[in-house]
N, C-alpha and C positions, 0 to 999 in steps of 0.2 A: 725251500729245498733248492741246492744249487744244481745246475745242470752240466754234466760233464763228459763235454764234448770236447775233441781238440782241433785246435787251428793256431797253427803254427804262427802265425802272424799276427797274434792279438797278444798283447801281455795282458798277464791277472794283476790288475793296478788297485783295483776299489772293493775291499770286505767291508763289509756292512751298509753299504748302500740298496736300496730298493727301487724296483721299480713294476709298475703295471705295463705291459705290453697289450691293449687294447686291438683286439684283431689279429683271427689266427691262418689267415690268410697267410700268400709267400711273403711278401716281405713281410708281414708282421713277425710270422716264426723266423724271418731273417735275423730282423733285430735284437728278439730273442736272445736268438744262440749268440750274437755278438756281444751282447751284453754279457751275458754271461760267462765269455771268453776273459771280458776284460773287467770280472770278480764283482757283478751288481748280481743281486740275488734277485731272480726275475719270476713272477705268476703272469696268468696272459687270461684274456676276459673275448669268449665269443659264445654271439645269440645264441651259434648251432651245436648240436649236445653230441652231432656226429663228431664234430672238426675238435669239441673240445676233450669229448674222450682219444681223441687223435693225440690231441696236444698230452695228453696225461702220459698216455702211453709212450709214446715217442721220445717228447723229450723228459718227462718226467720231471714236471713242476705242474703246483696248481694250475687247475682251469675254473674258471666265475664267469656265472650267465650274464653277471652285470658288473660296469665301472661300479657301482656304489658301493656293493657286494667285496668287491675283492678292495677296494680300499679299508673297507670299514674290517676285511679279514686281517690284510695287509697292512695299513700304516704305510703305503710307500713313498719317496723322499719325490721319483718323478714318474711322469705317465707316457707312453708312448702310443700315440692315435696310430694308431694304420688301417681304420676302419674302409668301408666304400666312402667317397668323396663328399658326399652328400651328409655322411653323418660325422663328419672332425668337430665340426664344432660343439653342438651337443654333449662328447666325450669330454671334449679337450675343455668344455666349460666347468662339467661335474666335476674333474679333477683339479682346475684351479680354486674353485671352490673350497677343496680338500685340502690346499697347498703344495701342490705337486708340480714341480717346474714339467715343463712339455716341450716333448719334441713329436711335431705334427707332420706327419709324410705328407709331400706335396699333391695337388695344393692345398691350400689352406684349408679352402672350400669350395664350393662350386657357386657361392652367390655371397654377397655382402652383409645378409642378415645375419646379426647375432656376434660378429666383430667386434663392432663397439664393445656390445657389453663384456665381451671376454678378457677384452684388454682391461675395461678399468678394475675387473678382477686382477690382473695379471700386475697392475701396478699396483692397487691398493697391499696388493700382498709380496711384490719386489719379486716375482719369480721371476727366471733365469727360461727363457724363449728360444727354439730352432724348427723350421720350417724344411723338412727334407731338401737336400742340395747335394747330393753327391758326386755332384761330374765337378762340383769344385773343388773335390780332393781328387777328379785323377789328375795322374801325372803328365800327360799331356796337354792338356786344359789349364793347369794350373803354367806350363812351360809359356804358354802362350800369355796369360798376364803376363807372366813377369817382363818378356818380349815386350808387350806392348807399354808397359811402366819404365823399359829402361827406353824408351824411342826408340827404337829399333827401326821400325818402317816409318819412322815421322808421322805427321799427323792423318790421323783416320779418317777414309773418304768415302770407303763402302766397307761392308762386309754379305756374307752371303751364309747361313746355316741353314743345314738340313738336319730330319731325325724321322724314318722313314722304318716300320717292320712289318709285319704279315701277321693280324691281330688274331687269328686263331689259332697261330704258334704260342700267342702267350698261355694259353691255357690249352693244352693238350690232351688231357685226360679227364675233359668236360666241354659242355656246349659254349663257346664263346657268348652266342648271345643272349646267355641269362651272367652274363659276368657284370662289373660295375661298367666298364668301358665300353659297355655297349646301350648301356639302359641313363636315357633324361632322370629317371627319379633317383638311382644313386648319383648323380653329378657326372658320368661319362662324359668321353668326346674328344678325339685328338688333340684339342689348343688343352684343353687340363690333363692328360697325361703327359704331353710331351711340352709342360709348363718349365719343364729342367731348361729348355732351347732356350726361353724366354728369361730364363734365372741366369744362364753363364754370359747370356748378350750382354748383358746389364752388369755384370760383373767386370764383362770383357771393354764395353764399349762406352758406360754410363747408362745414366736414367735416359727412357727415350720419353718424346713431344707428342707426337700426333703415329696413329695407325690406320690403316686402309686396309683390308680384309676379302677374300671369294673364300668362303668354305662350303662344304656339301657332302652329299651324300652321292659316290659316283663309281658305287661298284654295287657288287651283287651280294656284299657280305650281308646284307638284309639286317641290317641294326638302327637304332631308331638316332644314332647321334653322329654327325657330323665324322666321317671319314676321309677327310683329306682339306688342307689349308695351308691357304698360301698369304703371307702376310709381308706388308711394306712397311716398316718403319722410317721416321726421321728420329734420331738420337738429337736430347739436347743440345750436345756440338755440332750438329747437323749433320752428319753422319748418314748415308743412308743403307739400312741395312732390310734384307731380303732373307725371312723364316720361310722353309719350307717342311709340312707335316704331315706325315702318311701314318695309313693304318695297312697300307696295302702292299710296299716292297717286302718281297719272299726273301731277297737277301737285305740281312739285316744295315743300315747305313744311319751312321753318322759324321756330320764332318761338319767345318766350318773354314771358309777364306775370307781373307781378310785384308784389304788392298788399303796401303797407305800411299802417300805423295813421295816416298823414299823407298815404299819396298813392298814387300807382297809376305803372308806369314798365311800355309794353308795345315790343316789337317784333316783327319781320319780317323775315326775308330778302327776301320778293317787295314790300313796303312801300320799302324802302330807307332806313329814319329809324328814330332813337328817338324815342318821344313819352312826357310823363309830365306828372303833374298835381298839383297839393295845394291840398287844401280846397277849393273852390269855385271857386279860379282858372282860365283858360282853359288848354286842353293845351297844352304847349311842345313842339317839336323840336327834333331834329336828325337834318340828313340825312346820305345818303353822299356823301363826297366828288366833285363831278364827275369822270369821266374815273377812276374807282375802277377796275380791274380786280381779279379773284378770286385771280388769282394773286399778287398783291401781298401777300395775308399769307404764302403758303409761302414769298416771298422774305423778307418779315421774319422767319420764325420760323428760318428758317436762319441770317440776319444774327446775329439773338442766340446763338444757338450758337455761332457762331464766336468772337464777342465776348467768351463767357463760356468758350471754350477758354482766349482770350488773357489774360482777366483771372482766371482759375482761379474764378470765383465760378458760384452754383448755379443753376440756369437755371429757369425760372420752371416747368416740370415734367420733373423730374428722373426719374431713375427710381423712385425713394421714392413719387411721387405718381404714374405710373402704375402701380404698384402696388398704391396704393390705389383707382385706379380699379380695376383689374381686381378685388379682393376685392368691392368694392360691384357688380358683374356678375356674379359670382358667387355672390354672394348672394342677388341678384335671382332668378336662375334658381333655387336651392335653394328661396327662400318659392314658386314658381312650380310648383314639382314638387311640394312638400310641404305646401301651402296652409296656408303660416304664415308669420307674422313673423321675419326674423333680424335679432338685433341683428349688430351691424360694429364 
C-alpha cells in the first residue's frame, strides 16, 4: 500500500520499487514518508506493537514484528536500518542475506563486530550500499566543498567544527534517558550520533592520521554514555582539525571554520550562508536557498540511492566509508580512555 502524503519537494520518480523501513522511530518514519514521496512502495518493521499500530494507523502501510517477517511478506528490492545503533547490523545482515541493497542510518554501528561478514554478503551478491550522510546534501556544506575543490583559500592548515544540542529536546514527549543515545547497550554516546561532524570533515578535508580525544560524562543529565567531546585530529595532508561534541547546548549549533594559507571559509547552521575571504579582500557569501526546508536533503540523500541502485555505481558513502567513520570513533573513544594518541 502506498502512502499518501504530500511534500512538495520530492518527485514521484520509482513505481514498483520496494522497500522495508526497519524502525519506526523518527527518522525511520522519516524515511518512510520520503520514500514514499518519491513512488517506492514502503512497509516498516518494529519490535513495539504500540509504535506499530502507530505506524498502521498514521501512515497507513504494513507494520512486521520482524525483518524476516516482512521480507518474506514483502519481497522488497532494498531495506532501510534505522533501528537503535547497536542493532544496524543484525538488520542490515538479515536483509542482505535476502538481497536487499541498504541504506544504514548512521553510524554503521557501534562496534566492529559483524562487518566483515556483512560485506562479503554485500559483495558476493553486488548490492548497492549508503551509510546515512545527510549534511552532504545541504546546501551549505555542500557550497563549502566545492570552495575548497576549486582552491579558493589555498592549502588547508586547520579547521575547527562543532555540533552541539540539548539532548532532552530530542525526544520531548518521553524520558530521554530510556532513549538509544543515552543507553551503552543500544550503541549511545555523543562521538556516534554526532558521527555526521566526523563524515563531512572527511568529505571536506580527506582521510584523517592520528586522533587524540577527553570525552566524559560532565553534566547532570544522568545517562550512562559519554556527553560531551572534544577531539584533535591530524588529516593525511596534515591538516589539523579540532571536532567539538555536545549533548548539552540548549541553543542548537552547528558550524565549521576553516583556515587556509590564502583565506579563511566559515559557516553556520543558525547563520544560514557560507562566507569566506582571501587576502585582504571583503567576505563573500552565500546564502541558503529561500524557502530551503531541512528535510530536503534526506530527500536528496535518498534520491541518490535510488539512483545509484539503478545505475549500480557507489554512492557517495557506502559502507566502506562508514566504516571508516566508525574506526575513527572508535578511536577517539580509545585515545579518550587511554590518554594517548591513536593512529587510524
Amino acid at each position: 500500500m502506498m502512502m499518501a502524503l504530500g511534500n512538495s519537494n520530492a518527485t514521484m520518480i520509482r513505481r514498483g520499487v520496494k522497500a522495508i523501513v526497519v524502525g519506526g522511530g523518527s527518522i525511520g518514519t522519516r524515511h518512510a514518508k520520503n520514500l514514499a514521496e518519491l513512488g517506492v512502495e514502503v512497509a516498516m518493521v518494529d519490535r513495539d506493537e504500540t509504535v506499530r499500530n502507530k505506524i498502521s494507523s498514521d501512515l497507513g502501510v504494513p507494520a512486521y514484528l520482524s525483518v524476516s517477517t516482512a521480507i518474506e511478506a514483502e519481497s522488497p528490492d532494498l531495506a532501510v536500518i534505522a533501528t537503535p545503533n547497536a542493532n544496524h547490523i543484525n538488520a542490515a545482515t538479515i536483509s542482505a542475506k535476502a538481497g536487499c541493497h541498504l541504506f544504514i542510518e548512521k553510524p554503521l554501528s557501534d562496534k566492529m563486530s559483524g562487518i566483515d561478514a556483512l560485506q562479503s554478503i554485500i559483495n558476493s551478491k553486488g548490492l548497492v550500499t549508503m551509510v546515512g550522510c545527510n549534511l552532504r546534501f545541504h546546501p551549505e556544506i555542500k557550497k563549502v566543498r566545492e570552495l575548497l575543490n576549486e582552491g579558493v583559500i589555498g592549502n588547508v592548515v586547520a579547521a575547527r567544527i562543532e555540533g552541539g544540542s540539548y539532548l532532552p529536546d530530542w525526544f520531548p514527549e518521553s524520558d530521554y534517558r530510556r532513549k538509544y543515545s543515552a543507553r551503552e547497550d543500544l550503541g549511545g554516546g555523543v562521538m556516534l550520533d554526532y558521527i555526521h561532524e566526523i563524515n563531512y570533515a572527511r568529505w571536506l578535508l580527506g582521510d584523517f592520521h592520528t586522533v587524540s580525544a577527553f570525552a566524559g560524562q560532565r553534566t547532570s543529565l544522568d545517562i550512562e554514555t559519554n556527553d560531551i567531546a572534544g577531539i584533535l585530529i591530524e588529516t593525511t595532508s596534515g591538516a589539523i582539525c579540532e571536532v567539538h561534541l555536545d549533548y548539552i547546548q540548549q541553543a542548537y549549533s552547528r558550524s565549521c571554520h576553516i583556515i587556509g594559507e590564502e583565506g579563511t571559509i566559515r559557516w553556520s547552521w543558525q547563520d544560514e550562508c557560507v562566507e569566506w575571504t582571501t587576502g585582504d579582500a571583503k567576505w563573500q557569501s552565500f546564502e541558503r536557498p529561500s524557502g530551503w526546508e531541512t528535510n530536503e536533503m534526506y530527500v536528496e540523500e535518498l534520491r541518490h540511492f535510488l539512483n545509484s541502485i539503478e545505475t549500480r555505481e557507489l554512492t557517495t558513502c557506502s559502507i566502506e566509508c562508514g566504516r571508516r567513520d566508525l574506526e575513527i570513533v572508535l578511536a577517539a573513544r580509545k585515545s579518550a580512555i587511554q590518554g594517548e594518541h591513536v593512529n587510524i
